[in-house]
C-alpha positions, 0 to 999 in steps of 0.5 A: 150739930150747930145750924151753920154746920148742917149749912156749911155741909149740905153746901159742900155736898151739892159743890161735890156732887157738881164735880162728881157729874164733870162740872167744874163748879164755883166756889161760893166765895168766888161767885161776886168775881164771876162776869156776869156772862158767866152768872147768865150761863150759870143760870141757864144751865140752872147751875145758879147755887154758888151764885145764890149763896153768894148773895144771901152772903152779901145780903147779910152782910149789908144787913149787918151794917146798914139798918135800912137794909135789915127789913125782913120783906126787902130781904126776902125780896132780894134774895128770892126771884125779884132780886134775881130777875133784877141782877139778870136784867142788869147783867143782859145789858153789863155782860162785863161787869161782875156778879158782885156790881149786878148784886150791888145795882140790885140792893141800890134798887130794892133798898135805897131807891124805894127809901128816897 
């Protein structure tokens, strides 16, 4: 069994374990449309993995087109507590905007204002 299917699987058992336990879960693919009202939530209530999955996308994507953003330490950083704490900060003062223009603010500071 390849490595992104154990991935994909283990994903789809904490989704459906959500849902077994009366949550009405997010799906990952939709996480970056979410408000970022609905993020804080999430995270309170410590239901922050579609979220989480979400931007290890979207990192890897950016990764994938920007050569400035595939550094490994910047990396980690973004997709662990610093760049979390960040996309929570930003969205305390953006309540309206979404997940994805959180995640968007957080890679600008992480990637391209510490390259200037």
């Amino acid at each position: 069994m390849s490595m992104k299917t154990v991935a994909c699987a283990a994903a789809l058992a904490v989704l459906m374990m959500q849902s077994a336990e009366g949550a009405a879960p997010i799906p990952t693919s939709m996480a970056g449309n979410v408000s970022c009202a609905g993020f804080l939530k999430a995270r309170m209530e410590k239901k922050s993995f579609p979220f989480e999955q979400w931007l290890s996308g979207y990192l890897t994507g950016l990764a994938t087109y920007d050569r400035r953003i595939n550094n490994v330490s910047k990396l980690q950083a973004a997709n662990d507590d610093p760049g979390m704490q960040l996309i929570e900060s930003y969205c305390k003062v953006h309540p309206q905007e979404t997940f994805r223009a959180a995640a968007t603010e957080m890679a600008r500071t992480i990637f391209y204002r510490a390259a200037k």
